[in-house]
C-alpha positions as YAML, in Angstrom:
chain: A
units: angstrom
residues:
- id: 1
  name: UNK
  ca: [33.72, -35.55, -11.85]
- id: 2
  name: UNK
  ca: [30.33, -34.65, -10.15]
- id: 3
  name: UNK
  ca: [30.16, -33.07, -7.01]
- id: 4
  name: UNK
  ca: [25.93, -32.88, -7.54]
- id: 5
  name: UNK
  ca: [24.49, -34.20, -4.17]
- id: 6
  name: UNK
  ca: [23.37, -37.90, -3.93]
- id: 7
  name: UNK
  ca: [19.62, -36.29, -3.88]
- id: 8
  name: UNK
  ca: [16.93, -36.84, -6.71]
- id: 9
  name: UNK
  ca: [16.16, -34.50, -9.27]
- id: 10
  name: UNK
  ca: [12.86, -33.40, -7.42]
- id: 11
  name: UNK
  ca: [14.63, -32.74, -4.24]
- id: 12
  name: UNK
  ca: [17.38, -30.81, -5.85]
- id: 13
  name: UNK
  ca: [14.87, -28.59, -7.67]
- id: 14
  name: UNK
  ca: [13.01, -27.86, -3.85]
- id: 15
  name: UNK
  ca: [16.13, -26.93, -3.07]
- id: 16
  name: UNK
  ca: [16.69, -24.41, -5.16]
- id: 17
  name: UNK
  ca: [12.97, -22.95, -4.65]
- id: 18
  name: UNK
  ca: [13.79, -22.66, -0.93]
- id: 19
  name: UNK
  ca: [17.25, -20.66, -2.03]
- id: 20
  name: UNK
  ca: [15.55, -18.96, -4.67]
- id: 21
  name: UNK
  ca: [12.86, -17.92, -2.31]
- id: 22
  name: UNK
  ca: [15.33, -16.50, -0.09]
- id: 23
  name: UNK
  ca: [17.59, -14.59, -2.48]
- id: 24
  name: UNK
  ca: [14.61, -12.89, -3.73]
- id: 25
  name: UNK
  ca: [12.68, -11.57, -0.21]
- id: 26
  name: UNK
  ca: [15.76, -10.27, 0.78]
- id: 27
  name: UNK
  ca: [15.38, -7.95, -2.47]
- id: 28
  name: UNK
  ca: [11.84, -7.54, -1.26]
- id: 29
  name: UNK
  ca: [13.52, -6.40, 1.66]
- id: 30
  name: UNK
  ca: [15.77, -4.01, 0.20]
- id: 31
  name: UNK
  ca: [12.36, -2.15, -1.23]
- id: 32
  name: UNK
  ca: [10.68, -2.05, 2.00]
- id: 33
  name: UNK
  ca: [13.60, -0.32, 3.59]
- id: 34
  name: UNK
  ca: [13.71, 2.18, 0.81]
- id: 35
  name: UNK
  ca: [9.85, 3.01, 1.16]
- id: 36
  name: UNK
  ca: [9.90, 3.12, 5.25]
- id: 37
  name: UNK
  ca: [13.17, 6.03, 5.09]
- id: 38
  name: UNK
  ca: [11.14, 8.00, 2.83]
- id: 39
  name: UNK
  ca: [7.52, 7.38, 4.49]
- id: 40
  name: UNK
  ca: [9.85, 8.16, 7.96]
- id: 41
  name: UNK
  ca: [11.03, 11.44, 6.02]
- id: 42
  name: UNK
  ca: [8.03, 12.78, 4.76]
- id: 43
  name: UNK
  ca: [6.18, 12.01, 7.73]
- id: 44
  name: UNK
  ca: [8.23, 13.06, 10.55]
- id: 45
  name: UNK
  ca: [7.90, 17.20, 8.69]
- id: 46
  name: UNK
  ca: [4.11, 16.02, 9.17]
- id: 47
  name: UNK
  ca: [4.03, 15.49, 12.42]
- id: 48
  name: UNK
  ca: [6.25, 18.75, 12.93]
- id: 49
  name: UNK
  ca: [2.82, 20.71, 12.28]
- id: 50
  name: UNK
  ca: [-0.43, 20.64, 14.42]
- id: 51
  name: UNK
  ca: [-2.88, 20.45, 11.69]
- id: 52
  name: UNK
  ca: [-6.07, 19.09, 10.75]
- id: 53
  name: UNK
  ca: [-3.67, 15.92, 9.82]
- id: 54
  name: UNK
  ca: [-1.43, 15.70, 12.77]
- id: 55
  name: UNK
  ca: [-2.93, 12.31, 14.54]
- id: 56
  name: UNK
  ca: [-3.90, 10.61, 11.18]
- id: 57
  name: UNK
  ca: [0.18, 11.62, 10.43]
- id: 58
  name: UNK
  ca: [1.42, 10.46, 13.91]
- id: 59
  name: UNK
  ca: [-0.56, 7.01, 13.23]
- id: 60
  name: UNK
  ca: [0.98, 6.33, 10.00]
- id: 61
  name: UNK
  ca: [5.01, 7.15, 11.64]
- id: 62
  name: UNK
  ca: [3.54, 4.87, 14.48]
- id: 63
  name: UNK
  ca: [2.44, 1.88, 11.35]
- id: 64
  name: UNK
  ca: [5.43, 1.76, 8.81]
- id: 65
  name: UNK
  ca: [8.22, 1.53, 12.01]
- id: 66
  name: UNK
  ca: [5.82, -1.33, 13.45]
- id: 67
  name: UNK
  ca: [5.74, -2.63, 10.11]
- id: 68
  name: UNK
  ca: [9.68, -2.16, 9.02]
- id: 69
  name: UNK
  ca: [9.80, -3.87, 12.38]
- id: 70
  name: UNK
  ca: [7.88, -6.51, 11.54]
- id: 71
  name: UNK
  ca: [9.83, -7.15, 8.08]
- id: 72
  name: UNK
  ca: [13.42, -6.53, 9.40]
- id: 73
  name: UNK
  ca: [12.80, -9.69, 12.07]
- id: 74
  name: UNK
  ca: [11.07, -11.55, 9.14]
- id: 75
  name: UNK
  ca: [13.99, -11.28, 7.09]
- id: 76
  name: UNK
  ca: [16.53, -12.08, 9.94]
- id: 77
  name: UNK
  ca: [14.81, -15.42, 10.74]
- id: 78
  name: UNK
  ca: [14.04, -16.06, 7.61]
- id: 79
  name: UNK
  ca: [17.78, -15.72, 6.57]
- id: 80
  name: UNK
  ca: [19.36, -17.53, 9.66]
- id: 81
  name: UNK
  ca: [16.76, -20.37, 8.85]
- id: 82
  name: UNK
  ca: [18.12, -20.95, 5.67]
- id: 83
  name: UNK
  ca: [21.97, -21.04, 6.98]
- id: 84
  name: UNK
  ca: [20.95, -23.40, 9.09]
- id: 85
  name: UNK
  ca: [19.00, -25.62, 6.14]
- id: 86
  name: UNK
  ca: [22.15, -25.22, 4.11]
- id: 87
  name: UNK
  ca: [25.37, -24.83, 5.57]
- id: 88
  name: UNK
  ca: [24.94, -25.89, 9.37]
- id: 89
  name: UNK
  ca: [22.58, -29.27, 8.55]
- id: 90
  name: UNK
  ca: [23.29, -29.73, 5.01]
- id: 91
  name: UNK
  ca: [23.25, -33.55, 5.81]
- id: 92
  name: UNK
  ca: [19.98, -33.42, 6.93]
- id: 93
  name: UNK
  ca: [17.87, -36.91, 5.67]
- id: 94
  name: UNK
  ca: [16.61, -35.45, 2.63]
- id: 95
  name: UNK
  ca: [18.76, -32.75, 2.13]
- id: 96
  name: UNK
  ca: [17.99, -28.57, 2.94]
- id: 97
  name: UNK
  ca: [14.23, -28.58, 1.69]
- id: 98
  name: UNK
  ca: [13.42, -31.73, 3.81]
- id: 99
  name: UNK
  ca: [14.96, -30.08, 6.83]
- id: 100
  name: UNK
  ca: [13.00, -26.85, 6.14]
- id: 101
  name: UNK
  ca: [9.78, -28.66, 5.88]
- id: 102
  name: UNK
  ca: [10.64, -30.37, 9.23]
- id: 103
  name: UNK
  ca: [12.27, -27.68, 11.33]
- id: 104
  name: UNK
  ca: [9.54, -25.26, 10.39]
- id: 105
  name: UNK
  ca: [8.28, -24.89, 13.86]
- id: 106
  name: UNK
  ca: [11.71, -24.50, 15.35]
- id: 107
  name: UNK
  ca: [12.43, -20.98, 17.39]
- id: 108
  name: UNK
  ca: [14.74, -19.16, 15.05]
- id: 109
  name: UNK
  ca: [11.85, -19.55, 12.15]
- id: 110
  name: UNK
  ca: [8.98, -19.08, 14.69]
- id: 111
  name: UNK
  ca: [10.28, -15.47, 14.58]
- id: 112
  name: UNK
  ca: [9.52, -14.72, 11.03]
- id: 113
  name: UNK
  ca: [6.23, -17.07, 11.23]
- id: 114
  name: UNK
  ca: [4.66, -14.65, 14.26]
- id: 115
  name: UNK
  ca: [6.35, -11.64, 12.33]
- id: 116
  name: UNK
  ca: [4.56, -12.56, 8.71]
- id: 117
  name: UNK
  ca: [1.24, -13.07, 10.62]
- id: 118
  name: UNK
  ca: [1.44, -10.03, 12.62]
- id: 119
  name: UNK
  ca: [2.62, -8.23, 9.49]
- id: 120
  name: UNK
  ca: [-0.41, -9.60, 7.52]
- id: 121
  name: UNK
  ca: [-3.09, -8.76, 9.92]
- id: 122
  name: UNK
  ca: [-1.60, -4.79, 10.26]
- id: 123
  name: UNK
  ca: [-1.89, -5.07, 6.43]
- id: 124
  name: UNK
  ca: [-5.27, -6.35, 6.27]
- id: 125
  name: UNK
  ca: [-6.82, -3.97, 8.56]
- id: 126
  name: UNK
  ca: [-5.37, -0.63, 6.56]
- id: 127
  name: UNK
  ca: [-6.59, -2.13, 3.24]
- id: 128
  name: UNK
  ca: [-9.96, -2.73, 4.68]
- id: 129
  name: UNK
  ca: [-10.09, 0.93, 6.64]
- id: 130
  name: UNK
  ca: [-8.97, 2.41, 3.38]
- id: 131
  name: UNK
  ca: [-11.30, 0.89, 1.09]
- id: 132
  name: UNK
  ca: [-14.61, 1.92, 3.76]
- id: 133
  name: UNK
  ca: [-12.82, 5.47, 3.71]
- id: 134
  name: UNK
  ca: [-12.66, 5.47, 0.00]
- id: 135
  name: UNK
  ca: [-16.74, 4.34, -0.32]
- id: 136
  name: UNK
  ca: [-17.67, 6.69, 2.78]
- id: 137
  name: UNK
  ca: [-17.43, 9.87, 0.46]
- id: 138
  name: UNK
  ca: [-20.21, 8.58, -1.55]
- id: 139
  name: UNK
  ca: [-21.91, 10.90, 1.06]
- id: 140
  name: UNK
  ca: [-23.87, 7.77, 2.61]
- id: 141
  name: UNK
  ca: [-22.08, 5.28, 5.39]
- id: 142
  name: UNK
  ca: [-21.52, 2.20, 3.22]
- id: 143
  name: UNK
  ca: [-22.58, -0.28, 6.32]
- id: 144
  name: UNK
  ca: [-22.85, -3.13, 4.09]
- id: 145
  name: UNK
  ca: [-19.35, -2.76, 2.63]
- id: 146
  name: UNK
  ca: [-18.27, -2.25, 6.42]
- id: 147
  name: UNK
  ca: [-19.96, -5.36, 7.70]
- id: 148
  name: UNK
  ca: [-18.84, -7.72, 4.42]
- id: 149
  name: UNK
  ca: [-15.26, -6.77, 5.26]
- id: 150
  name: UNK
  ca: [-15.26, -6.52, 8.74]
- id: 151
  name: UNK
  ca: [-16.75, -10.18, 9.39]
- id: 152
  name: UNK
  ca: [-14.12, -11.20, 6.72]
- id: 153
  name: UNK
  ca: [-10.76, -9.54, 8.28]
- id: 154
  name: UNK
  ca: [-12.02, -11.17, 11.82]
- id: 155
  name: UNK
  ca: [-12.55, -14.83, 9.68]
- id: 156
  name: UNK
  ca: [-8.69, -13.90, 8.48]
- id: 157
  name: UNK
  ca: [-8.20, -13.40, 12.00]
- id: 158
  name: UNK
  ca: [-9.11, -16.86, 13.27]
- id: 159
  name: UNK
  ca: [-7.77, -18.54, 10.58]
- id: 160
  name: UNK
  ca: [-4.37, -16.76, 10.95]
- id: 161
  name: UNK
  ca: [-4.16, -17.79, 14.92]
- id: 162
  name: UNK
  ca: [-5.13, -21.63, 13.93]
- id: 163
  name: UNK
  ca: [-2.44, -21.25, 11.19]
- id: 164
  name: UNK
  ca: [0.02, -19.62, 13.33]
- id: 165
  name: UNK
  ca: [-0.92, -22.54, 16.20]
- id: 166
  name: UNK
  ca: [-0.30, -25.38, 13.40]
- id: 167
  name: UNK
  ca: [3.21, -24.10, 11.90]
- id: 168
  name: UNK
  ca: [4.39, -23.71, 15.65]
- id: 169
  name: UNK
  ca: [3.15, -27.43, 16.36]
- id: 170
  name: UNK
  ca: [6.40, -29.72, 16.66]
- id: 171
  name: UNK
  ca: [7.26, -31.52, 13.76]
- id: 172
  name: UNK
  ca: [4.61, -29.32, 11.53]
- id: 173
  name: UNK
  ca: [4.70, -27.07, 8.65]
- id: 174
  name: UNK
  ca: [2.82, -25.19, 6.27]
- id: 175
  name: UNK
  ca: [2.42, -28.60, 4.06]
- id: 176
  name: UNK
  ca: [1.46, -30.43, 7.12]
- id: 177
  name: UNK
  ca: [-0.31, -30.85, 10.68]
- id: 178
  name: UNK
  ca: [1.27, -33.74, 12.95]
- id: 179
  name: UNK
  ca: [-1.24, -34.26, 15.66]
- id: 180
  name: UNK
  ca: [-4.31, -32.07, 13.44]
- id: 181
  name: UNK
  ca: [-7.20, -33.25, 11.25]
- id: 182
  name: UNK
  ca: [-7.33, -29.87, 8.99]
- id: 183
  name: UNK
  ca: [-4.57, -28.39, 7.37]
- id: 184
  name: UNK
  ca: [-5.41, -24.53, 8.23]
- id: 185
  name: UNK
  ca: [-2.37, -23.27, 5.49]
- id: 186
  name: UNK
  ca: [-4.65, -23.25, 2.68]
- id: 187
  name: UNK
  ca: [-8.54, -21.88, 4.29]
- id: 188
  name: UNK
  ca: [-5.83, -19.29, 5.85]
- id: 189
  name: UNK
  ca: [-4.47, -17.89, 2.55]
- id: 190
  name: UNK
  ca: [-7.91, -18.38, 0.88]
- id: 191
  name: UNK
  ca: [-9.30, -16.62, 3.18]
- id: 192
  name: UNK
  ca: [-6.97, -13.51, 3.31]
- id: 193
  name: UNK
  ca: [-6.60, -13.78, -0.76]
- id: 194
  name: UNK
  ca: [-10.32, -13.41, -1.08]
- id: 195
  name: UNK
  ca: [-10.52, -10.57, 1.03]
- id: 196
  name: UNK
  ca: [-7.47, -9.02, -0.62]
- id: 197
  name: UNK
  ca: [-9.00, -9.66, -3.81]
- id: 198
  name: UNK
  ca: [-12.51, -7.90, -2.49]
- id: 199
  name: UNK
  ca: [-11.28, -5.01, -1.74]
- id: 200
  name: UNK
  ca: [-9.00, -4.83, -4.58]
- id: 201
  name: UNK
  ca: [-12.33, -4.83, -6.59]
- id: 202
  name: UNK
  ca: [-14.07, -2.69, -4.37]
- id: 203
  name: UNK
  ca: [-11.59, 0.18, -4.54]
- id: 204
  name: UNK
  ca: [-10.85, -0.03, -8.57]
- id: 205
  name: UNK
  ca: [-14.87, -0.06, -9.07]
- id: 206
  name: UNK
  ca: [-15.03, 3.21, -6.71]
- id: 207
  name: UNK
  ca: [-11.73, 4.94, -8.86]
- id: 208
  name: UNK
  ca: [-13.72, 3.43, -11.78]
- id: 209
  name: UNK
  ca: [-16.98, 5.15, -10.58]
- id: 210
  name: UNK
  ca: [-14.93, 8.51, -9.48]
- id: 211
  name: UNK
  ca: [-13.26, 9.01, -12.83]
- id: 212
  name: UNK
  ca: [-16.81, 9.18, -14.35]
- id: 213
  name: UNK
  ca: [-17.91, 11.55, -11.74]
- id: 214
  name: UNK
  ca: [-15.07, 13.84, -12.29]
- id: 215
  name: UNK
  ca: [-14.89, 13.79, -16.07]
- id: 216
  name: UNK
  ca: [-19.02, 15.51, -15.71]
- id: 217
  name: UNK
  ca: [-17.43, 18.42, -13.44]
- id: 218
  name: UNK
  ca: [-15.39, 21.03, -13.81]
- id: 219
  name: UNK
  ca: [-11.87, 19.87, -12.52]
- id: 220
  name: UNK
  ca: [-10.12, 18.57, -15.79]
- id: 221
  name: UNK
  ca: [-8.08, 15.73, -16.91]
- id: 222
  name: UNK
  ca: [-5.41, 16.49, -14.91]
- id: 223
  name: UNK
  ca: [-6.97, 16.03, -11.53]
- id: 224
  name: UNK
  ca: [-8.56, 13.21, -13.26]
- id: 225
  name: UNK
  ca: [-5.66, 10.95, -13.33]
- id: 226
  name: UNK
  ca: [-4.51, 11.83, -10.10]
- id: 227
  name: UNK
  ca: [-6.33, 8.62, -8.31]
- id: 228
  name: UNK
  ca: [-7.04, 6.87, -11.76]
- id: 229
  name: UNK
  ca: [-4.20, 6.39, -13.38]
- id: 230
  name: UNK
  ca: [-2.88, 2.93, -13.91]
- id: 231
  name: UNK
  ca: [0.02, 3.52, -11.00]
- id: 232
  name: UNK
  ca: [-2.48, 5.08, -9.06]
- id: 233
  name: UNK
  ca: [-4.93, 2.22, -9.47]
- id: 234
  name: UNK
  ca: [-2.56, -0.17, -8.75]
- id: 235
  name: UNK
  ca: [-1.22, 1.36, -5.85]
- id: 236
  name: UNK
  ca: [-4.21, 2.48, -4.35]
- id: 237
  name: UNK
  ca: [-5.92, -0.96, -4.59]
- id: 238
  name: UNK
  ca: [-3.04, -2.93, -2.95]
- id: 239
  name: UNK
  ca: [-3.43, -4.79, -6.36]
- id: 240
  name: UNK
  ca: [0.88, -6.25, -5.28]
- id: 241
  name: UNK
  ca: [-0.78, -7.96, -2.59]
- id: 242
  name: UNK
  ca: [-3.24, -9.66, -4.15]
- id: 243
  name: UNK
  ca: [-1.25, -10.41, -7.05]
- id: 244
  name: UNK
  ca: [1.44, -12.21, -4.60]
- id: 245
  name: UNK
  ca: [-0.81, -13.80, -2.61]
- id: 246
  name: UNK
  ca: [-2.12, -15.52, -5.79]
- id: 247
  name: UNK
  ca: [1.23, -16.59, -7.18]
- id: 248
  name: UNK
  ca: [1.78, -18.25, -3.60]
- id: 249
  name: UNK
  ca: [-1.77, -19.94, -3.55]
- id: 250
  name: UNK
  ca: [-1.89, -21.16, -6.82]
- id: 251
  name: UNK
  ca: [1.39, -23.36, -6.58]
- id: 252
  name: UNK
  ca: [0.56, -24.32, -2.90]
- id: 253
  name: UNK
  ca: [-2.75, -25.47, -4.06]
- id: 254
  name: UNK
  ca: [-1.08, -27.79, -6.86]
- id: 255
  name: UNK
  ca: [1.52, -29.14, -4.83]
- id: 256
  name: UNK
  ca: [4.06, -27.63, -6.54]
- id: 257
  name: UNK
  ca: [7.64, -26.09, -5.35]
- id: 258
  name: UNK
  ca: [7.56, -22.71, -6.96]
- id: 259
  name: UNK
  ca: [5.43, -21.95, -3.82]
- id: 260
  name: UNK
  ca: [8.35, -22.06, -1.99]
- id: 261
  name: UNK
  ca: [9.75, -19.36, -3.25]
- id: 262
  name: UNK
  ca: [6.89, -17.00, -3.39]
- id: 263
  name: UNK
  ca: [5.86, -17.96, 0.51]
- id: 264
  name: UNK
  ca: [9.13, -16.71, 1.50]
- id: 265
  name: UNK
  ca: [8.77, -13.26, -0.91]
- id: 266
  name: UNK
  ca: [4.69, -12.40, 0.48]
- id: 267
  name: UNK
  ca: [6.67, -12.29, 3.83]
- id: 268
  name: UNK
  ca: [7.77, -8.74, 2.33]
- id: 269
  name: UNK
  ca: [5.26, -8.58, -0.28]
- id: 270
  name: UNK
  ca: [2.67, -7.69, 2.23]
- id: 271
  name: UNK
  ca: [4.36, -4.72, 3.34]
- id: 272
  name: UNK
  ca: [4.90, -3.20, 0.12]
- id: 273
  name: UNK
  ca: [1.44, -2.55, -0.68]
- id: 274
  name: UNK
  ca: [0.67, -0.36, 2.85]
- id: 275
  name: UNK
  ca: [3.63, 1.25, 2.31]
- id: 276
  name: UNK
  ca: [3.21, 2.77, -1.14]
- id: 277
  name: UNK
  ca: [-0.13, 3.94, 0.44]
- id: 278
  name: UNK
  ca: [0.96, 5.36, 3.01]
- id: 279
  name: UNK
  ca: [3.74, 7.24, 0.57]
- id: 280
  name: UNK
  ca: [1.63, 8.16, -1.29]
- id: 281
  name: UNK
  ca: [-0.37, 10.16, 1.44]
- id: 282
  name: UNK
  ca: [2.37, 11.76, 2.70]
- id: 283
  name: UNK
  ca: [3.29, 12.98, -0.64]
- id: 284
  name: UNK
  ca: [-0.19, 14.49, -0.80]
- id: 285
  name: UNK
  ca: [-1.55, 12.64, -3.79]
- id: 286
  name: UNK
  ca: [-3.33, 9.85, -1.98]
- id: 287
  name: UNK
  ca: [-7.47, 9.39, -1.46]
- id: 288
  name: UNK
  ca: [-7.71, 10.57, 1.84]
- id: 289
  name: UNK
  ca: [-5.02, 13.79, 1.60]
- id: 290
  name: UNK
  ca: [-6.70, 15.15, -1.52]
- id: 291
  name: UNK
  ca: [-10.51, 13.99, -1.38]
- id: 292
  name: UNK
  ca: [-11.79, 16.75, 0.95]
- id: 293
  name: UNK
  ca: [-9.80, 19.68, -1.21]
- id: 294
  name: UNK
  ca: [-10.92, 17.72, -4.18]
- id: 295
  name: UNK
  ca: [-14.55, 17.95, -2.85]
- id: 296
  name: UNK
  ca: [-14.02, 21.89, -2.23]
- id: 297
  name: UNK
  ca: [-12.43, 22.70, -5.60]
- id: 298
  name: UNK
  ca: [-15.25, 20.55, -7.14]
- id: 299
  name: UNK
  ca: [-17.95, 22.82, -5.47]
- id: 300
  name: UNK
  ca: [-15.80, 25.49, -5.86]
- id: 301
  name: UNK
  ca: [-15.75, 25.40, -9.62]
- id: 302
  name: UNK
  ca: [-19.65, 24.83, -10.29]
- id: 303
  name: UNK
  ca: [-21.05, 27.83, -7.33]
- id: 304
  name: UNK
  ca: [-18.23, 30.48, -8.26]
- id: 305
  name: UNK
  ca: [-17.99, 32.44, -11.76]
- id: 306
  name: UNK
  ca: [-14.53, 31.94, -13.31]
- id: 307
  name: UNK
  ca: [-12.08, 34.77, -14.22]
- id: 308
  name: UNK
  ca: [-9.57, 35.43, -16.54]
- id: 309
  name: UNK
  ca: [-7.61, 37.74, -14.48]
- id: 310
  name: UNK
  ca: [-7.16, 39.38, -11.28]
- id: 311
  name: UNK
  ca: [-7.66, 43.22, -12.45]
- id: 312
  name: UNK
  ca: [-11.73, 44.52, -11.87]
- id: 313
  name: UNK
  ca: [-13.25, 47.86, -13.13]
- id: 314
  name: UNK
  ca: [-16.14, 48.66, -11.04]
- id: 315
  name: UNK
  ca: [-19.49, 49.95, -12.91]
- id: 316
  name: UNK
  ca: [-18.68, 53.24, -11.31]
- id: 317
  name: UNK
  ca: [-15.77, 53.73, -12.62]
- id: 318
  name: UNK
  ca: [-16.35, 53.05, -16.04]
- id: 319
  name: UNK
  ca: [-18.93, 55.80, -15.80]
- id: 320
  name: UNK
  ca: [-16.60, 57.77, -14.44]
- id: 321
  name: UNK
  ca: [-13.84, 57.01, -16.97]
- id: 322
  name: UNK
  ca: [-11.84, 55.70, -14.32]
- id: 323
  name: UNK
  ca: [-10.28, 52.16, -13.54]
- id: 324
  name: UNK
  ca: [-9.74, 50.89, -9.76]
- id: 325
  name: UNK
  ca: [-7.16, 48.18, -8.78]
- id: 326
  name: UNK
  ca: [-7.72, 46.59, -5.76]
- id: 327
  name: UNK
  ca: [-4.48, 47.46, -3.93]
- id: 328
  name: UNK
  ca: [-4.51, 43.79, -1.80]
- id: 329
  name: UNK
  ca: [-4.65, 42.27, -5.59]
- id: 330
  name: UNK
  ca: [-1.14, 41.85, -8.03]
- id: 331
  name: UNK
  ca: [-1.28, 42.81, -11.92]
- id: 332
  name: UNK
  ca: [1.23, 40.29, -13.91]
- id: 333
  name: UNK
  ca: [1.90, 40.27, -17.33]
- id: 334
  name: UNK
  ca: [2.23, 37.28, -19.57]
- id: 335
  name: UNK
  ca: [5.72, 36.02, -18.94]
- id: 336
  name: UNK
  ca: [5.89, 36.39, -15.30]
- id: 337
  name: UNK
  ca: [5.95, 34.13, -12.31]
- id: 338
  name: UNK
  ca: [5.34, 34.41, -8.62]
- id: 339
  name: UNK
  ca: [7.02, 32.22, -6.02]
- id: 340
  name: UNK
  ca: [5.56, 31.99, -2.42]
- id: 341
  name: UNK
  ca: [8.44, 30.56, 0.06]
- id: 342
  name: UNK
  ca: [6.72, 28.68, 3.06]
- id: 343
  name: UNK
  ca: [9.16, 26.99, 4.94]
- id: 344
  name: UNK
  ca: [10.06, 23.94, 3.14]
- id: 345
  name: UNK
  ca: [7.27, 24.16, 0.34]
- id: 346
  name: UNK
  ca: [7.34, 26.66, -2.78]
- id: 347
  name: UNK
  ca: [3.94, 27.45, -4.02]
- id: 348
  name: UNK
  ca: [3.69, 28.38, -7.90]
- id: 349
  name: UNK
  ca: [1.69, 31.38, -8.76]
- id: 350
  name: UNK
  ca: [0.18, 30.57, -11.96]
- id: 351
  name: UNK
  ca: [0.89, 33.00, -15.24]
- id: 352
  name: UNK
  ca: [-1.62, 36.05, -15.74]
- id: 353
  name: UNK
  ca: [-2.19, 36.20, -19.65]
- id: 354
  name: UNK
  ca: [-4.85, 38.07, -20.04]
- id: 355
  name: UNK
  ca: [-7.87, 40.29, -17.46]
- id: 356
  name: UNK
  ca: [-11.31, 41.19, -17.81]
- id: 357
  name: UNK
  ca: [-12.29, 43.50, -21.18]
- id: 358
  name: UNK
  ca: [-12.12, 47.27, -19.91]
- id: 359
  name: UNK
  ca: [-15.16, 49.38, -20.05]
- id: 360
  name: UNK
  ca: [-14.81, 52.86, -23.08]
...
């Protein structure tokens, strides 16, 4: 005996792309929540110190609990919309997908359609500051790269408020406009996934360009694959949101039901990629935390000679038959470590193996 519902094949499969979709942002979800406690962590001790830092730290606390904000209401509508699509009006005409098509513009799910818009404009605008702060330490202002993606974020702009004006239309939906000669669903995701994309390639050709840079000077491999890594590239590039926005574009653009699901996950999606950013800068490893002390130790290492050691004779001395220590200066032999205790952060005294050759 069959208790299958007396729906077609292609409605039952919408069906489960709607569920699917579901079941998956609310693991989307469960990442952003993880990724706003410890961006909340690490940048409340921030804001604890009046630095150079404090208002650029005090802005990003102020962005990741507007955007946790934005994704905790997305995921509430988004979940009571789909209780309602299949439990409350399961015999809907059509069955849970054709209800979710219909009641798209409905006020429980015009919560999470303001929230993903909102959410997607907040995320715009740091990818597009970041990637001008990235090019603006090629010591010029980059006021073609600022004008390209500044006339594009205010084109997402438009296109976001005609979208959100469609989807909140009675009777209309993502997949269509009752009362409208233009579908805005697809020039709105265009539009953001082409700038997305842009400065995707804008900021892996500058990490590209600043790998080559670095490998000429004197700072090593190490510091090398600090911002060029392939985590680092992919994190720094928002490369998660692009790639998202694709897999929802492409499907939507065919007419086909997988974009169900992955509409529902770039609800989340969006606020992964600002997120791991913004981590990352409060860990200390991301472009703008490390470029000016990367800059310093960059000039640092080509103007001023190099030692071995921390011990100097003085050329009177050695006529004299004499060696002088400076007193403010600590001899170590190979072996031993130093430990500085500030506060919450332990700073590593690298090992002394070996000083400068002593005069006869």
């Amino acid at each position: 005996m069959s208790y299958t519902p007396d729906e077609s094949p292609a409605q039952l499969y919408a069906e489960k792309t709607w569920l699917a979709g579901s079941i998956m942002t609310g693991i989307g979800y469960g990442v952003v929540l993880a990724l706003f406690w410890l961006c909340l962590q690490l940048l409340w001790r921030r804001t604890r110190v009046k630095d150079a830092d404090y208002a650029r730290n005090c802005f990003f606390l102020v962005y990741v609990c507007v955007m946790f904000t934005l994704g905790s209401l997305f995921m509430g509508s988004n979940s009571q919309f789909t209780q309602l699509a299949f439990i409350n009006d399961r015999n809907f005409p059509g069955g849970p997908s054709a209800w979710e098509v219909d009641m798209f513009s409905i006020s429980v799910d015009e919560i999470s359609n303001v929230s993903f818009v909102l959410a997607d404009w907040c995320a715009t605008a740091l990818m597009v500051w970041r990637c001008v702060i990235i090019y603006r330490d090629c010591g010029n202002c980059p006021w073609p790269i600022i004008m390209m993606l500044g006339t594009m974020f205010l084109g997402s702009v438009v296109f976001g408020v005609l979208f959100l004006y469609q989807i909140s239309s009675p009777l209309s939906s993502p997949y269509s406009a009752a009362g409208m000669n233009v579908n805005f669903t697809l020039p709105y995701f265009f539009f953001e996934l082409a700038t997305n994309i842009t400065v995707t390639i804008l900021i892996v050709l500058r990490l590209y360009l600043y790998r080559l840079h670095m490998k000429q000077a004197l700072l090593g491999p190490g510091h090398v694959a600090e911002h060029t890594s392939v985590e680092s590239v992919i994190v720094e590039s928002a490369a998660i949101y692009s790639t998202f926005s694709l897999l929802f574009l492409i499907p939507f653009a065919t007419k086909s039901p997988i974009a169900n699901v992955f509409m529902q996950v770039l609800g989340e999606a969006q606020l992964i990629a600002p997120l791991l950013i913004i981590f990352r800068e409060a860990q200390g490893n991301g472009w703008i935390s490390s470029t000016v002390s990367s800059t310093s130790s960059s000039k640092t290492a080509v103007q001023s000679p190099q030692y071995s050691g921390i011990e100097f004779t003085s050329q009177h001395m050695r006529n004299e038959g004499l060696k002088s220590t400076d007193s403010r200066d600590v001899s170590m032999t190979a072996g031993e470590d130093s430990n500085i205790d500030n506060d919450d952060n332990v700073v590593e005294v690298p090992r002394i193996t070996s000083s400068l050759p002593q005069g006869p």
